[in-house]
C-alpha positions in Angstrom: 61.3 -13.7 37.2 59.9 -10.0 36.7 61.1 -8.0 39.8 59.1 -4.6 40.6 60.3 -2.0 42.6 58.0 -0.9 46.2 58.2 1.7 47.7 59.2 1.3 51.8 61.8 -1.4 51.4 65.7 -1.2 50.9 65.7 -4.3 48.0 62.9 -4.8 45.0 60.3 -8.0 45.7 59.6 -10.4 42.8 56.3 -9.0 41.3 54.8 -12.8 42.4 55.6 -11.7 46.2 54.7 -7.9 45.2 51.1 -8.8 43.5 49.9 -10.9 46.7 50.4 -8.0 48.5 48.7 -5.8 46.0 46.1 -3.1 47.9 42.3 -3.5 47.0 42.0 0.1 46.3 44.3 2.2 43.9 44.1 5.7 43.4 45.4 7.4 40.1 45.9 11.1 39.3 47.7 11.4 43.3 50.4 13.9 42.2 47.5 15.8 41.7 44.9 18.1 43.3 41.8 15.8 43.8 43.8 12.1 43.5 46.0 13.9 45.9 43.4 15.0 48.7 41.9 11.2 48.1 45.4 9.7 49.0 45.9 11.7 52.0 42.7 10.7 53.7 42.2 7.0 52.6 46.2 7.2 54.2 45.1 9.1 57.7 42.2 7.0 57.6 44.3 3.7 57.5 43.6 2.1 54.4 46.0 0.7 52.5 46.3 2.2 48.8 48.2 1.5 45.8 49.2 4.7 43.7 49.6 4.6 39.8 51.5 7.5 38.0 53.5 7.5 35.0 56.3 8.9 37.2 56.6 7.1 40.2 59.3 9.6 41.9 56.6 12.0 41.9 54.0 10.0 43.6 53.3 11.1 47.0 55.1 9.1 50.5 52.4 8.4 52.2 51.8 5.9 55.2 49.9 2.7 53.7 50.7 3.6 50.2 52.3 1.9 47.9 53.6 3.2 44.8 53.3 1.2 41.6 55.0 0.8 38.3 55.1 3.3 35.7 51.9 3.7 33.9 50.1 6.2 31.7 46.6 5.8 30.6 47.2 5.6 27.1 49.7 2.8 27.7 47.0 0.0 28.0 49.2 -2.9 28.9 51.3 -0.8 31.4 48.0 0.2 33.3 46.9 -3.5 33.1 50.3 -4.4 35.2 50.1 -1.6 37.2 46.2 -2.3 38.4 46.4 -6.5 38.7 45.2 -7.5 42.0 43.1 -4.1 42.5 39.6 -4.7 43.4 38.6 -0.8 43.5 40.1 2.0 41.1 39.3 5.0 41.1 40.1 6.9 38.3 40.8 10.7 38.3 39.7 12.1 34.3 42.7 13.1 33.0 44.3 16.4 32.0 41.9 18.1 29.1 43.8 17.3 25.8 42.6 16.5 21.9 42.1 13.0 23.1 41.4 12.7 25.8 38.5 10.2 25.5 41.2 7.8 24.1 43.1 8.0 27.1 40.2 7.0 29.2 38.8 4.4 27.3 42.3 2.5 27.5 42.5 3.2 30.8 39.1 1.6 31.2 40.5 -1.3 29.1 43.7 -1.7 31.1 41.2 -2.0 34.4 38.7 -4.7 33.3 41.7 -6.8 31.6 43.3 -6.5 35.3 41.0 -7.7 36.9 40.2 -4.0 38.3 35.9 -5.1 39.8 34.8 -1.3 40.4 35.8 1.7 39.1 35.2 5.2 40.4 35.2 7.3 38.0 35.5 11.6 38.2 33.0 12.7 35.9 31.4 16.5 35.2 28.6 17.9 36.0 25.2 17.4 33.2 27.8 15.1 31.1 25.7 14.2 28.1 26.6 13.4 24.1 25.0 17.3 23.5 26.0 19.3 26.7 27.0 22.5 26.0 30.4 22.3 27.6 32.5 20.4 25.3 34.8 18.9 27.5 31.8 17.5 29.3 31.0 15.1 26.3 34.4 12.9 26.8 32.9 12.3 30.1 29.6 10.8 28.7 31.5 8.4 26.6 34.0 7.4 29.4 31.0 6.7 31.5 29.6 4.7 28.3 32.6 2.9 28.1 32.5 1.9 31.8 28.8 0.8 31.6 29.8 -1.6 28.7 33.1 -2.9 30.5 31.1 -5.3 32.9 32.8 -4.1 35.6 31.2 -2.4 38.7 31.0 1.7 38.4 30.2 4.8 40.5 30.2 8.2 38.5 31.0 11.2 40.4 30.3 14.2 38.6 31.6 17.0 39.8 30.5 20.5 39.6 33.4 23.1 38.6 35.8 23.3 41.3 35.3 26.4 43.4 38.9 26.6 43.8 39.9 27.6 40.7 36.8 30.4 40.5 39.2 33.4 41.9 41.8 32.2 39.1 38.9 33.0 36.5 39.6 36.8 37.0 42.3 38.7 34.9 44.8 40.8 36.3 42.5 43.8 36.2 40.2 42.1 38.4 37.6 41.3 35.8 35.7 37.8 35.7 34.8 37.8 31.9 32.3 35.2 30.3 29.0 34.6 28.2 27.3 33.7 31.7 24.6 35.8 31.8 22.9 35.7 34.9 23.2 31.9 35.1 24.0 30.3 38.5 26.5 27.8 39.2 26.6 24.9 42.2 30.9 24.9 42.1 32.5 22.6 44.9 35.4 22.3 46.7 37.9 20.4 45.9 38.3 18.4 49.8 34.4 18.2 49.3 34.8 16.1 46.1 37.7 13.9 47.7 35.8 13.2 50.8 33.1 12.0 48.5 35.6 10.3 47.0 36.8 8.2 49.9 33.3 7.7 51.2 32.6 5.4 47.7 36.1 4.2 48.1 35.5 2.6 51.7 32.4 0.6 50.7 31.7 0.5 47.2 29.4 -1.9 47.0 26.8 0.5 48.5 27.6 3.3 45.6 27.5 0.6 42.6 25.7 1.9 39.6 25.2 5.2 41.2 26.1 8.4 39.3 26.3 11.3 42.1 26.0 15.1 41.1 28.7 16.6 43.0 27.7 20.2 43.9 28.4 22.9 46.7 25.8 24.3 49.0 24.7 26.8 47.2 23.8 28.0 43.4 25.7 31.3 42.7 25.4 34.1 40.3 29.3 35.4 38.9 28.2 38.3 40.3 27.7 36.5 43.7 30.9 34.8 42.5 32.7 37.8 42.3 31.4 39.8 45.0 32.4 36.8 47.0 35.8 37.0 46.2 36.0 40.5 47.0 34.9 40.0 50.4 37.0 37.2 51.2 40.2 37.9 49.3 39.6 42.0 49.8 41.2 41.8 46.2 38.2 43.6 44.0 36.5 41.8 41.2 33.2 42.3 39.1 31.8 40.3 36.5 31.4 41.2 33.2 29.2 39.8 30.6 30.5 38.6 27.2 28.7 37.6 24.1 30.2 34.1 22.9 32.0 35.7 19.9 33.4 39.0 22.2 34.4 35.3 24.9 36.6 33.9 21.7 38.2 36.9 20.9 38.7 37.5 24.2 40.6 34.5 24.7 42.4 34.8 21.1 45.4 36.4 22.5 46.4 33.2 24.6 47.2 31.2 21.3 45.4 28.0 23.0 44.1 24.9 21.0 40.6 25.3 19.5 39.3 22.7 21.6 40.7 24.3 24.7 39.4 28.0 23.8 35.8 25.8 22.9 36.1 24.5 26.7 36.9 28.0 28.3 34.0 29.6 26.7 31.2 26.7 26.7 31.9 26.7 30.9 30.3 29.9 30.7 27.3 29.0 28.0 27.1 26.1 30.3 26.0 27.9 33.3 24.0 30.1 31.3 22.2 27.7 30.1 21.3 25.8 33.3 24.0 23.1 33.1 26.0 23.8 36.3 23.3 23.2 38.4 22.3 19.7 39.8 19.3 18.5 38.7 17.3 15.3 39.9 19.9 12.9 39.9 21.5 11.6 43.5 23.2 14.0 44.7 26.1 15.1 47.1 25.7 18.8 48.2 29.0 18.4 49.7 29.1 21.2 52.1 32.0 22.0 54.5 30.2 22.7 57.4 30.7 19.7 59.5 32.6 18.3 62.7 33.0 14.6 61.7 36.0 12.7 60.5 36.5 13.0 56.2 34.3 11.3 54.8 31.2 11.4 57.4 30.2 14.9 55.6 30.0 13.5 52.0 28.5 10.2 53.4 25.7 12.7 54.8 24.5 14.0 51.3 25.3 11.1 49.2 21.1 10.9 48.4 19.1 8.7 46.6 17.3 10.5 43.0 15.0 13.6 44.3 14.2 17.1 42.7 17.3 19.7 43.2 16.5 22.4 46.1 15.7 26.1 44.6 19.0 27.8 44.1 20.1 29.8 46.8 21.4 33.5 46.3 24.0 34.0 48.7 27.7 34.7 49.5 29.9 32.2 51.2 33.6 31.8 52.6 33.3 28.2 51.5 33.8 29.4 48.1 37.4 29.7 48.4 38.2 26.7 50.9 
């Protein structure tokens, strides 16, 4: 008899006893920023979660969750064990690498031989098979190999985070890119979990839907930057690159080609109108709300309608 360990008890359960008490919903990628924000509110909100990590000493203790078995995405039949009995994964893309896709795609695999009925899926922004951000093509295929899995799917695909945008300066306070004067819709990262948890709480509702995840407003890195200013009182500008003075730019860090590709096609994205939403349904997830997590995002989760003109202004959200 297999005995798995759970988390909360003194003795391991037999993994027959363990799997009938298997949660519906499982969250991967908890350890970190977004997985992690999703955990914390499905747990203050009371439901019962099951987390998969390859490390299960680093998964958060959190009330309601249990921690699974040790499982990486490119280890198929380790994420099959880890997600039987799951109804509802959602699964956080993972970390950027050289293959990345073929992490997803056996993570996909692991899910539908599981059992796993609907997966949630983190996605980007204008993912396509030609976008100009690179990294934004694994996405189209994950979401390919989703559509094809016959299970259930919702694709969230979020805009760049808005938390990371002050980390986009150098130490001499300059926010360098081939940009131009494009505008970007970034989001917050609590924005994209409480959209997150709104899908996770009634799935049904979200299946087949693919939801452009933006912020409130459509930015300039000027605006960006000037924003960051004012909030931070640390001064930054933005100055514009051309894509070969972005690559050398970025030369000096000795990164992988497709990483230094990923840095610089961000910024050609959002040149080129990318990093906007644009007539798919839409969550302008915006902060500005008094309800419990979740009621916000459930408020602009809207069916397929023409984006709203981009709006040129400066907000404190930006770095919440």
């Amino acid at each position: 008899m297999a005995i798995l360990p759970v988390r909360g008890g003194t003795a391991a359960r037999p993994a027959e006893t363990w799997r009938s008490l298997v949660p519906d919903v499982a969250v991967t990628g908890s350890t970190g920023a977004v997985g992690g924000r999703v955990a914390r509110l499905l747990s203050a909100a009371g439901v019962p979660t099951l987390l998969v990590g390859r490390d299960p000493a680093r998964l958060p203790s959190l009330p309601g969750a249990e921690h699974g078995p040790a499982a990486e995405y490119r280890d198929t039949a380790a994420m099959t064990a880890a997600l039987r009995g799951v109804r509802t994964l959602l699964l956080v893309s993972a970390r950027e690498s050289a293959d990345r896709l073929v992490e997803h795609r056996s993570a996909v695999d692991a899910a539908a031989a599981a059992g796993v009925q609907h997966v949630v899926y983190t996605s980007f922004l204008g993912a396509a098979p030609d976008c100009v951000f690179t990294l934004g093509r694994d996405h189209w295929h994950t979401e390919q190999h989703l559509r094809a899995s016959g299970m259930a799917w919702t694709f969230l695909r979020d805009s760049l985070y808005s938390d990371f945008l002050p980390g986009m300066a150098g130490d001499d306070g300059v926010l360098r890119g081939p940009a131009g004067d494009g505008r970007v819709s970034a989001v917050a990262q609590d924005d994209v979990a409480e959209v997150a948890v709104t899908v996770l709480r009634d799935p049904s509702v979200h299946e087949g839907a693919s939801y452009d995840v933006t912020g409130p407003e459509a930015l300039t890195l000027d605006e960006v930057a000037a924003t960051i200013t004012a909030v931070t009182g640390r001064a930054v500008r933005y100055e514009r690159e051309t894509v070969e003075e972005a690559y050398a730019s970025r030369a000096v860090y000795g990164a992988p080609d497709f990483e230094v590709a990923g840095w610089v096609t961000s910024y050609e994205a959002i040149a080129a109108g990318e990093a906007l939403a644009r007539g798919r349904r839409r969550a302008a997830a915006a902060r500005a709300t008094g309800g419990l997590p979740g009621r916000a995002a459930a408020a602009r989760l809207t069916r397929a309608r023409p984006a709203p003109e981009p709006v040129a202004a400066n907000s404190s959200r930006l770095l919440q």
